[in-house]
C-alpha angles and dihedrals in degrees: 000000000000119000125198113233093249101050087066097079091054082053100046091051087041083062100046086056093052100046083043092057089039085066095248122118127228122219122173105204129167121252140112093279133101091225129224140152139328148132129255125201091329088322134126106227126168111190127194129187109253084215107066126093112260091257089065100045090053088048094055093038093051094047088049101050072053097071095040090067116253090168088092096057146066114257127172104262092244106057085042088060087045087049094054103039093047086050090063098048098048 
């Protein structure tokens, strides 16, 4: 699927509504790290690096809803296809 660069913003907020309602929270901080996701003290956090382009922030969000299991539950089609691509590119 080919996304337009400024479609990537819709979907990266589209994401962030989806991990939110998931029960994990999302923090973008700076470091020398891709980013991904982890608990913390019984938390769901995804972290991203702040740093990062927007391409890459969708890709590890979206790697990282992908771990948190997003199989068991209803997505639009289209965010599921974006879930998966970006997956296999990560």
């Amino acid at each position: 699927m080919k996304i337009k660069e400024k479609e990537f913003e819709t979907i990266m907020q589209d994401l962030k509504s989806l991990a939110t309602q998931m029960g994990a929270k999302v923090r973008f901080e700076r470091g020398d790290f891709k980013g991904g996701y982890c608990v913390l003290k019984e938390n769901k956090v995804i972290v991203i690096n702040k740093l990062s382009n927007l391409q890459r922030k969708v890709i590890t969000l979206a790697a990282a809803l992908k771990e948190l299991g997003v199989d068991d539950i209803y997505l639009p089609p289209k965010l599921r296809e974006i879930i998966e691509e970006m997956d296999e590119t990560k």
